[in-house]
DOFI-73054 format. One record per residue (C-alpha): y, z, x; residue in three letters. Coordinates in pm, whole numbers, padded with zeros to 5 digits, always signed. Example, Ala and Ser with C-alpha at 12.3 -4.5 7.8 and 13.67 -1.06 7.14 Angstrom:
! DOFI-73054
-00450+00780+01230ALA-00106+00714+01367SER
! end
This chain:
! DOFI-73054
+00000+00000+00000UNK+00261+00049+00322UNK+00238-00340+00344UNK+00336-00392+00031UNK+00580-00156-00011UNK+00740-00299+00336UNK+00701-00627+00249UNK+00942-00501-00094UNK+01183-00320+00093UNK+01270-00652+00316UNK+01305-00844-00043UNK+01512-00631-00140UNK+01800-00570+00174UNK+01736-00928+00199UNK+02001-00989-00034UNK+02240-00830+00205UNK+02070-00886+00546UNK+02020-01236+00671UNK+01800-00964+00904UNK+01687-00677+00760UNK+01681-00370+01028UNK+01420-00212+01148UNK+01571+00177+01078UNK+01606+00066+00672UNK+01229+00015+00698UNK+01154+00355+00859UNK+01416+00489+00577UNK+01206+00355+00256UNK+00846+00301+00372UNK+00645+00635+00403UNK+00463+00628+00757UNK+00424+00778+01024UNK+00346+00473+01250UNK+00563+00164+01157UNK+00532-00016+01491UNK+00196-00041+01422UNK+00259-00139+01013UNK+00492-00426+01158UNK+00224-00555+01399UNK-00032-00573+01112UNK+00237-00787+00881UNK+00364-01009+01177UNK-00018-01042+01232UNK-00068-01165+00911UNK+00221-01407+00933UNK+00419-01240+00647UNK+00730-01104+00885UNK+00888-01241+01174UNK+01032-00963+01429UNK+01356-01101+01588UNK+01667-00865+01779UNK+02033-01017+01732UNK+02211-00710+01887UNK+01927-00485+01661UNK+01597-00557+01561UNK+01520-00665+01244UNK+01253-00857+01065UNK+01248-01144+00825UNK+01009-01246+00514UNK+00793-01574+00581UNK+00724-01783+00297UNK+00364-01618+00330UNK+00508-01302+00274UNK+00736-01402+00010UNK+00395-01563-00208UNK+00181-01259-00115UNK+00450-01001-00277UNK+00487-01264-00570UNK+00145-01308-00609UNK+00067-00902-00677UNK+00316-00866-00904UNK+00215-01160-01128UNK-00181-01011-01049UNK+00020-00674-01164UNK+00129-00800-01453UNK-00196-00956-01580UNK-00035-01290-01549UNK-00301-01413-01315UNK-00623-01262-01132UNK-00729-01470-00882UNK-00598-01749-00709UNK-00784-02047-00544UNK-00772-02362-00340UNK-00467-02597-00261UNK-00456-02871-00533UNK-00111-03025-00400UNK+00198-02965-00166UNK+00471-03124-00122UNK+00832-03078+00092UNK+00969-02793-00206UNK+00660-02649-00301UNK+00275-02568-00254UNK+00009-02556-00571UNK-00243-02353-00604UNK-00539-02338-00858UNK-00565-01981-01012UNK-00729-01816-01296UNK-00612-01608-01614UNK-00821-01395-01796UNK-00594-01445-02093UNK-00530-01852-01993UNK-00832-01967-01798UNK-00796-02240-01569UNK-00390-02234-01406UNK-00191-02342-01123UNK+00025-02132-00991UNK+00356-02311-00816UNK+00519-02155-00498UNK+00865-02287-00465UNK+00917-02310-00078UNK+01278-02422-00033UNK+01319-02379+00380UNK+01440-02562+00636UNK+01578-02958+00582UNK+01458-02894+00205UNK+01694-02623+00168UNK+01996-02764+00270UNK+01940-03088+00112UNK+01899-02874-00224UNK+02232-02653-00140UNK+02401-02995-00141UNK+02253-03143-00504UNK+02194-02812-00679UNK+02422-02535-00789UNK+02138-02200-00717UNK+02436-01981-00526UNK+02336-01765-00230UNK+02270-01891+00162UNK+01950-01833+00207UNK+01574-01965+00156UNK+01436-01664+00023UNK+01690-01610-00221UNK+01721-01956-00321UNK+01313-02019-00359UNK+01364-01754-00629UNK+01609-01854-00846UNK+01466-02241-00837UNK+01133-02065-00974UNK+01322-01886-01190UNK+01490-02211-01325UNK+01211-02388-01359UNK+01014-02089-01557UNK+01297-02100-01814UNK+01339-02445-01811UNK+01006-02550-01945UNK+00996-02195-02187UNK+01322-02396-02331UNK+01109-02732-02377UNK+00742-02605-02484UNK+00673-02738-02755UNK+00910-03013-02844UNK+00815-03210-02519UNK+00528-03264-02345UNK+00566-03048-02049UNK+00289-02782-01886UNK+00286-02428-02062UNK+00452-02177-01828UNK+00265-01801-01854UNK+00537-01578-01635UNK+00723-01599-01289UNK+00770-01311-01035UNK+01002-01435-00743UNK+00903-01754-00550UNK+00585-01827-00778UNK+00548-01967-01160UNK+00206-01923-01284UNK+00169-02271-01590UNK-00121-02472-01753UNK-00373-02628-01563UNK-00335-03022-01675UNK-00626-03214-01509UNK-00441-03582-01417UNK-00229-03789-01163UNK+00102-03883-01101UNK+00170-04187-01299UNK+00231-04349-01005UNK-00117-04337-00941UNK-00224-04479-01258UNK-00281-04793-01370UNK-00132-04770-01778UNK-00319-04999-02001UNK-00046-05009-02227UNK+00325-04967-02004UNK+00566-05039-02284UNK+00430-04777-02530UNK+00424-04569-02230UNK+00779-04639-02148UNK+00940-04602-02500UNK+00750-04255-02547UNK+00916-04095-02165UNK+01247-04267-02308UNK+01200-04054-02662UNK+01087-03769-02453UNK+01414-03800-02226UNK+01631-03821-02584UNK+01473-03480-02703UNK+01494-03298-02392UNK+01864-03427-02407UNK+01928-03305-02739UNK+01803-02978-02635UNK+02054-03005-02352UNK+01899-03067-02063UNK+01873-03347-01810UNK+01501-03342-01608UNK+01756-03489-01290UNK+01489-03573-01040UNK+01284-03812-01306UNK+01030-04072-01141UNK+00709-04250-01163UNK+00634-03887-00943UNK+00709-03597-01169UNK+00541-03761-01506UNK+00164-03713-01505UNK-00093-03882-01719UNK-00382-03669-01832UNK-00666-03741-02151UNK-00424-04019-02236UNK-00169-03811-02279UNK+00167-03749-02057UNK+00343-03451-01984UNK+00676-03431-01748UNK+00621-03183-01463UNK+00916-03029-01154UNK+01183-02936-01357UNK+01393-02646-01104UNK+01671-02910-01019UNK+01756-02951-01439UNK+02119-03007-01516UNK+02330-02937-01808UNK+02307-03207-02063UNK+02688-03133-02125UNK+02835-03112-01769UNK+02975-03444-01552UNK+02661-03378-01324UNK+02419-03380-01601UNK+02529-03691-01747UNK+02520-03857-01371UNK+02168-03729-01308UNK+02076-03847-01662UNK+02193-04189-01582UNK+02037-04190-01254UNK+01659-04059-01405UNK+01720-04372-01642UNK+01797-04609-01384UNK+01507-04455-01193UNK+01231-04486-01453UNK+01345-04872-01578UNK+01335-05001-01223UNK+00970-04861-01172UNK+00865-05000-01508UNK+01032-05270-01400UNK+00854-05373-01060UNK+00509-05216-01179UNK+00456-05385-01526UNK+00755-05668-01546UNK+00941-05471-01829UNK+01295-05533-01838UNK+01538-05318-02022UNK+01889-05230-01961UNK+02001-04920-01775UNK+02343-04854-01967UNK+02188-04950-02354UNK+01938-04671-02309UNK+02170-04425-02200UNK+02339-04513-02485UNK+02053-04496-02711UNK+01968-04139-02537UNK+02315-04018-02604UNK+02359-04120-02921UNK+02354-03869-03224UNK+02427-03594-02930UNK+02743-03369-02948UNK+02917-03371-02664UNK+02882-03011-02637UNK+02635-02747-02718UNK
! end
């Protein structure tokens, strides 16, 4: 339990430290050997130990998913959690399993390095650092699709706890993957689904043949932590932009031409301009 504990205590002085020190550790965490506590957690990979005029440590992403991953085992969300089914620049996927849900994945936002300050430049999360900013893009994306279940085909989300979302397990591929017997029934139902999410206000803002995935026939949208406001200048940009996106794949895949500005107009249309 001192790992644990630790591992919380660097969460939360993380949100004042860019290094938390070393004597805040010994202040909070009940031992009578930290040294040797440290050595077990930088063993583990889940701190790094680091001295800029005082030593400190620093959560890795490892530790980051570990701590998420108890408190979502905590709170029943989840019980155990299994192989890699995908990973990409912004997150890693794991397969996981629910005694309430069955079969889930469970999504750990990993927004470090080049990712993260290509996202502090596109996306409004606040705060200056990884840890912080993993968070509140899981945190977005949990609410996001609790806004859209059921009146879009997205996954079901089940709870969040820091850096991790815990949804339904949707056996498919990315579209781009797939081979769509029938492309312009496909195409008109992700333009419908783009006009309800719109009504609801939101834009998906990072829409391609990449984050729609076709499974029993069906297709859901998936990666929804960069969503705009439907009502904002940026959401109305990234809404054009998804458009433009989706029409040029259909486009170059299956020969479909449609154009750009008439369904943003069509999306639009019937929508107040605010909420």
């Amino acid at each position: 339990m001192g790992e644990l504990k630790a591992l919380n205590v660097v969460y939360h002085f993380n949100h004042s430290y860019d290094l938390v020190p070393i004597h805040l550790l010994e202040k909070y965490v009940k031992t009578s050997d930290i040294e040797n506590l440290l050595l077990r957690l930088q063993g583990n990979g889940l701190i790094t130990k680091q001295n800029r005029g005082y030593p400190g440590i620093k959560l890795t992403f490892n530790g980051l998913s570990i701590l998420a991953l108890h408190k979502l085992r905590h709170q029943g969300v989840v019980e155990y959690i299994g192989k890699v089914k995908g990973e990409g620049k912004e997150s890693v996927v794991y397969g996981g399993y629910s005694d309430e849900n069955g079969e889930v994945v469970i999504k750990l936002h990993r927004l470090g390095s080049t990712s993260f300050k290509k996202v502090r430049e596109v996306r409004d999360y606040g705060g200056h650092n990884w840890i912080l900013t993993s968070s509140v893009s899981a945190g977005r994306e949990y609410n996001c699709l609790k806004r859209l279940m059921g009146a879009l085909n997205v996954p079901r989300v089940f709870g969040y706890a820091l850096n991790a979302v815990v949804m339904e397990y949707l056996d498919g591929k990315e579209m781009v993957s797939v081979k769509i017997g029938n492309p312009e029934d496909a195409l008109d139902f992700l333009i419908e689904q783009v006009k309800r999410m719109y009504k609801l206000g939101i834009v998906h803002g990072d829409l391609s043949e990449y984050n729609v995935l076709v499974s029993n026939g069906d297709m859901y949208l998936i990666d929804f932590p960069q969503y705009a406001d439907a009502h904002t200048e940026r959401g109305k940009k990234l809404l054009e932009r998804d458009v433009k996106i989706m029409l040029t794949y259909f486009q170059k895949r299956y020969g479909i031409d449609m154009d750009v500005n008439q369904v943003v107009e069509y999306i639009r249309r019937d929508v107040p301009s605010e909420p």
